[in-house]
N, C-alpha and C positions, 0 to 999 in steps of 0.2 A: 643663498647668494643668487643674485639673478643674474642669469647667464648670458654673455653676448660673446659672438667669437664675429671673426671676422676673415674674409678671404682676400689679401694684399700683395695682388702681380705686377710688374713695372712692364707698362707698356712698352717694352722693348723691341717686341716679336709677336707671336700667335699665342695663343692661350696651347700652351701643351699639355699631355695626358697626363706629366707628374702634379702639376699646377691643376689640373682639373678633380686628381683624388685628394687633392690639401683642399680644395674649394669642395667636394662632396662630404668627406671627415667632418669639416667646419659647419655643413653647411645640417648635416644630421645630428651632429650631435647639439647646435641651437635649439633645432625644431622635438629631438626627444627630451631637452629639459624647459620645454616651451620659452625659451630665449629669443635673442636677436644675431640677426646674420646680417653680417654689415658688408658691405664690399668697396677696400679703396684702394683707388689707382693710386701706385706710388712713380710719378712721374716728375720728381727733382730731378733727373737724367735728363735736362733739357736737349744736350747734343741728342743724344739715341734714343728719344721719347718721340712717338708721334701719334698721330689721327688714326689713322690707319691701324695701328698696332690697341689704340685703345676702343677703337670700333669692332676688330678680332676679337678681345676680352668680354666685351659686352656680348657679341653675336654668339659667343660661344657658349657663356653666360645661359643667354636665352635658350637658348637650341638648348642645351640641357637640363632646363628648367628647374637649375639652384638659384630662385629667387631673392633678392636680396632685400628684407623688409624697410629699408629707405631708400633715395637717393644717391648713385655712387658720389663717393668721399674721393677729392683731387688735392693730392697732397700741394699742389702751386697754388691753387688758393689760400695754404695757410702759413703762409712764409712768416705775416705780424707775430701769429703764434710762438711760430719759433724762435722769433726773434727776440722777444719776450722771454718765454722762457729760457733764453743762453744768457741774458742779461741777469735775470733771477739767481742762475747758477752763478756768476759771475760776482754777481750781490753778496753770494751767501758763501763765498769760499772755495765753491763745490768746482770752480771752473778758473780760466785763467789763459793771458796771454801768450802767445808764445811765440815768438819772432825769428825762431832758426830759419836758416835758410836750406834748398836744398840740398846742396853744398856739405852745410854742417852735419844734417841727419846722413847723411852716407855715407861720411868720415865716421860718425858715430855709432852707425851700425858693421863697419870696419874694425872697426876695433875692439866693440864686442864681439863680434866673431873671432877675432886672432886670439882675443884672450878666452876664448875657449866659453864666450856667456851668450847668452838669445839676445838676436841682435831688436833689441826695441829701443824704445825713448828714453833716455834716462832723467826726465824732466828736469833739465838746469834751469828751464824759464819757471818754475813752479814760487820764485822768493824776488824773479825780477820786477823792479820798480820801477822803473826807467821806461818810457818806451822808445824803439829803435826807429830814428829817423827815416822817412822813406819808406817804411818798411810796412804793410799791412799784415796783421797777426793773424793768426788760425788761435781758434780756440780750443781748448784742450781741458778735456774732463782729467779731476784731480782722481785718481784711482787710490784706494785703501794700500797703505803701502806693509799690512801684512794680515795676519787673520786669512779667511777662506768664503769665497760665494758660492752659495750652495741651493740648490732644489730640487724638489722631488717633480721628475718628470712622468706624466700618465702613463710613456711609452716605454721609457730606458729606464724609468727606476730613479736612484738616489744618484746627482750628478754632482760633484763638487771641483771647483776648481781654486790654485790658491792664488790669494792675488798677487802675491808679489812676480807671479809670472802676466800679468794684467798691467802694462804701460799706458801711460794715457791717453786717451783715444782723442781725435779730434773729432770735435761737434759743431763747429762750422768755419769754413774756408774762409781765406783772405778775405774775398768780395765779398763775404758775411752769408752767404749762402747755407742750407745747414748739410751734413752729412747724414748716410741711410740712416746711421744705427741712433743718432738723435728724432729725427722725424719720425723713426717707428717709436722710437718710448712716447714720446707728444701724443703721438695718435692714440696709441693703446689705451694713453693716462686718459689724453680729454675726451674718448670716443667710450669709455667704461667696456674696456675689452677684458672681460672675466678670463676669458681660456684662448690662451692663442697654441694653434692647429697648423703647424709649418714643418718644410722640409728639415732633416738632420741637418743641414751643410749649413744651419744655423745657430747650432749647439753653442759652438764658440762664441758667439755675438750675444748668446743668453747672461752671460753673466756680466757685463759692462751694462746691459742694458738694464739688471735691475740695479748696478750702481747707480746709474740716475735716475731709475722712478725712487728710490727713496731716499738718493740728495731732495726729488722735486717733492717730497712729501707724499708719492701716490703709493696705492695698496699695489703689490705685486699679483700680474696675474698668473693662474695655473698656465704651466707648458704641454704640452706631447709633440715630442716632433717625431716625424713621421719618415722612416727609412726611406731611400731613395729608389727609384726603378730602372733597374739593370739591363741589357738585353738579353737574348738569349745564351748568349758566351762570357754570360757574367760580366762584361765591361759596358762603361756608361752607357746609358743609352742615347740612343743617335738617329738623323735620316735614315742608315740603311739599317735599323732596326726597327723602323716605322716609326719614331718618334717625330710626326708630323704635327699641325696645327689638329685640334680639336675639329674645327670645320670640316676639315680634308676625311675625316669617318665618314663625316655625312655626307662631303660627295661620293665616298667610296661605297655607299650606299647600306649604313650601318645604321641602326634606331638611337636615340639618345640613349631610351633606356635599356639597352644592352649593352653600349659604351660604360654607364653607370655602374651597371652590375660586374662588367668583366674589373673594372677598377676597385669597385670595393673590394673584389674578393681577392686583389693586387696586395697581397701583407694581410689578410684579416678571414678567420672561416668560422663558417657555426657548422660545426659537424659537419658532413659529408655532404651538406643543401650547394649545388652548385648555381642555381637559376635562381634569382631573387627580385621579385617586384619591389617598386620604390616602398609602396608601404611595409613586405619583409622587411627590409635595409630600416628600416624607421623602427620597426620591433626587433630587430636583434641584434644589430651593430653595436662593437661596446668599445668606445676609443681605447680602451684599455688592454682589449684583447688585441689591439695589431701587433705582428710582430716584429722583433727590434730588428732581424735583418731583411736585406733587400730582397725586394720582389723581384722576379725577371719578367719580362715582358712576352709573352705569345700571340703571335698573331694567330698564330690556325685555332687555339682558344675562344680567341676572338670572335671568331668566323663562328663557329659551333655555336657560345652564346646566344651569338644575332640569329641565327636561324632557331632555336628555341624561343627567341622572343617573338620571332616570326611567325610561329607556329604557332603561339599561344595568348596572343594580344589580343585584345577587340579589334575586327577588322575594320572599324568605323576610327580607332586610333592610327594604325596601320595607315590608313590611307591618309593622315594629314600629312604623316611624312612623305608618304609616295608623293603628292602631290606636286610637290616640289620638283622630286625629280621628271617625273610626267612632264609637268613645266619646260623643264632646261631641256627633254628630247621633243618638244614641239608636238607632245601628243595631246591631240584632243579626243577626250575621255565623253563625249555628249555623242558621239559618232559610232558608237558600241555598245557594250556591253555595262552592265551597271560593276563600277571599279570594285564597290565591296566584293560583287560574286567571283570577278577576276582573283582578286587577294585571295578567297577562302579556295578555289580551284589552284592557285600557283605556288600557294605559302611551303608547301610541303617536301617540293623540288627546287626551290629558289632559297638560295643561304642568304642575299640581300637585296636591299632595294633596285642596284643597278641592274642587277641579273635580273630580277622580277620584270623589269620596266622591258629590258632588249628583248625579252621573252614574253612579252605580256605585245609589244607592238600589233602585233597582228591582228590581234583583234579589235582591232581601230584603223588599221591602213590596212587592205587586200595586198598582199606580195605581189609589186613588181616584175620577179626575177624568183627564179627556184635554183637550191643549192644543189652544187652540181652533185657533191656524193649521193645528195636525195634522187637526184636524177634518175645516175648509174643503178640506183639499186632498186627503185622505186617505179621509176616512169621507162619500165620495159616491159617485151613479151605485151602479154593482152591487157596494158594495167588501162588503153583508152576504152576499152569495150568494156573494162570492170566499171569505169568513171560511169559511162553513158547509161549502167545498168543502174548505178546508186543517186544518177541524175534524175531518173523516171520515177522508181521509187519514193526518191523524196518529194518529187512533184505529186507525187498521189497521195501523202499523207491529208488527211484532214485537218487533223492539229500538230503543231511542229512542241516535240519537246526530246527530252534526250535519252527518254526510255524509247519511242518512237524510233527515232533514226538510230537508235542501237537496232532497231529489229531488223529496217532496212540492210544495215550493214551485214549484219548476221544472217538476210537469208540473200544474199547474192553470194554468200562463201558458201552456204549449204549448195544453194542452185548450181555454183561451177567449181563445187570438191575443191576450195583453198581454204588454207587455213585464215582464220582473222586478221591475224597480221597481214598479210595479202591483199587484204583488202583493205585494212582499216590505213593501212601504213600511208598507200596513194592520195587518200583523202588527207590526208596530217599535210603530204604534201603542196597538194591541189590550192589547203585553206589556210596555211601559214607560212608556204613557200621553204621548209625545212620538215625531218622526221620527225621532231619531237614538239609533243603538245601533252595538255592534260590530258585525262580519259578522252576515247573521240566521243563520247555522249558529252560530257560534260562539255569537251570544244563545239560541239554541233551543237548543243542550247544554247551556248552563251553567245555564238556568232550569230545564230537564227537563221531562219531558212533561207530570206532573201541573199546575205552575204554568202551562206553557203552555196545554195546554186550559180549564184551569178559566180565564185570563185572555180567549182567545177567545170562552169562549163565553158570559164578559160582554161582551164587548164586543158579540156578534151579538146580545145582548139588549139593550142601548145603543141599537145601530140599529136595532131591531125598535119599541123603546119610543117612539124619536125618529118614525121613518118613521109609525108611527101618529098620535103627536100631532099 
């Protein structure tokens, strides 16, 4: 069989992380049975469909780099289709008009209820000849009125349902328009969609829907639907459970591919491997192995992940994401320090990109202003005659590198009996306007001599200025 799956969101909103592990599932298992990954916007929801919401999908899309091997698919460009096809059904018996009014169905579902039965359709229009003046009809799929529809899902196993609990579904509106659960069979049928890869909360819809691929004559494809993601208190998940847009990671300054990884591993494990590069996910992901209940959601997970990916990417990948954010804080990265040696220096104590960037600024802007707790604890006692001693110092080196100005460091604390920190600490603040930096060797080569003296020896004038006052 050749295998195409597809990943099919309604521009409604943002691309969110449950919709993102149904578009990764889909999107791995194409590419390990060398398939097709198709991506269509389902955007019949003309009221609640927009630009905006279908530019989110695509951006999100991209930013995560599940490719899609053609063109996105827009379900409004194929309305002739459907149109066509309801007529077909219609041809062949398989469909038919139905002209209740709202009225009648609510009566009707009244009184199945009182009499104790599931309030659905009980197709009276299914032998009407006549049609009802005024009146524009909904179309209405003829459902098997006994027997069972049945399949075997990747995920759940053996699913059957009977049909006489199956009433007839409508497949397209008054104004002729079609309804979801017809446009997704059209698509799957004309798009050769082998295995569709979707949330459980469509279980239900599975079995109408292969009523009409094989009214329309199409092969059924394989299912696995895929459990839902829970928060952490086991209920939906939601905003205050981080269920944000897909985007919103990346401004929060998280990698794609650690977004990817913490989701695959969302319902699905190979042994005890917690960290997985995209190519891992490619060898050992097996649709079969997710498991049938829901995942819960972790952000501090999350967070661990990303700093593992951080820790262990190519720093020359590393930085196309940074870049971005660099971008959006208005740092100019040609003013410093080379950004990869930044990354391989900061990756260690920084769990994302936005930390990395607010902690990385200084070495591209000279501080302003110094933190006042650095102040208190830092820029007191003798720390201006420490500065002035590690000022000279560095001006005598010959060559500036960061074994060098470790040695300075290290013989002004021999020469006046303090320990490292004592001395190392003032410099940290002198050159980044806060206590904490990488190694001070490692901060003193990447900033270089020049930023470092000249930052010095404002700072001695700081305390020169202060100590007067």
């Amino acid at each position: 069989m050749s295998v195409t799956t597809r990943f099919a969101p309604s521009p409604t909103g943002y691309l969110h992380i449950g919709g993102a592990r149904t578009a990764l599932y889909s999107w791995l298992y194409a590419r390990q049975q060398g398939g097709r990954f198709v991506l269509r916007i389902e955007d019949t929801d003309r009221e609640r469909s927009t630009e905006e919401s279908v530019q989110a999908i695509l951006d999100g899309m991209a930013w995560l780099g599940l490719e899609a091997d053609e063109a996105p698919v827009f379900q409004t460009a194929r309305f002739d289709r459907y149109k066509a096809l309801t007529q077909q059904l219609l041809d062949s018996g398989h469909a038919y008009h139905c002209y209740c009014s709202k009225d009648e169905l609510e009566t009707m579902r009244e009184e199945a209820r009182a009499a104790g039965r599931k309030p659905m359709y009980d197709g009276r229009c299914r032998d009407r000849k006549e049609p009802v003046p005024g009146v524009e009809p909904v179309v209405r799929f003829r459902s098997p009125d006994d027997g069972e529809t049945a399949f075997d899902d990747l995920i759940k196993g053996r699913v059957v349902f009977q049909n006489k609990e199956l009433d007839d579904l409508i497949i397209a509106r008054g104004d002729g328009t079609p309804t979801y659960n017809f446009t997704v069979v059209v698509d799957d049928y004309e798009m050769g969609i082998s295995h569709v890869i979707r949330g459980d909360d469509h279980v239900n819809n599975t079995p109408r829907q292969i009523q009409i691929l094989e009214a329309l004559g199409a092969t059924v494809p394989v299912y696995a639907h895929v459990p839902m993601i829970l928060g952490e208190d086991g209920k939906r998940l939601s905003k205050r459970h981080g269920a944000v847009g897909v985007m919103s990671y990346r401004d929060e300054g998280y990698l794609p591919e650690a977004l990817l990884n913490y989701l695959v591993r969302l319902g699905w494990s190979h042994g005890d491997q917690e960290v997985f590069t995209r190519d891992e996910m490619l060898a050992h992901f097996r649709i079969e192995q997710v498991q049938k209940g829901a995942g819960a959601f972790n952000p501090s997970k999350l967070v661990w992940i990303n700093h593992q990916h951080l820790q262990s990417m190519d720093p020359a990948q590393v930085l196309k994401h940074w870049q971005w954010h660099l971008d959006q804080a208005g740092i100019d990265v040609s003013q410093g320090p080379n950004p990869i040696a930044v990354i391989e220096s900061q990756r260690e104590r920084c769990k994302t990109l936005v930390e990395m960037t607010d902690k990385s600024r200084f070495f591209y802007e000279a501080p302003t202003e110094y933190a006042d707790k650095a102040i208190k604890k830092w820029f007191k006692g003798d720390a201006q005659a420490v500065l002035t001693d590690l000022l000279e110092g560095f001006k005598a080196l010959p060559e500036w590198t960061g074994a060098a100005a470790h040695a300075v460091v290290h013989g002004v604390a021999e020469r006046r009996e303090l320990g490292l920190g004592k001395v190392a600490q003032p410099i940290r603040v002198a050159v980044s306007g806060d206590a904490v930096s990488p190694p001070i060797d490692e901060t003193l080569e990447l900033l270089g001599r020049e930023q470092t003296e000249t930052r010095i020896a404002r700072a001695i004038e700081f305390l020169a200025a202060r100590d007067a006052a």
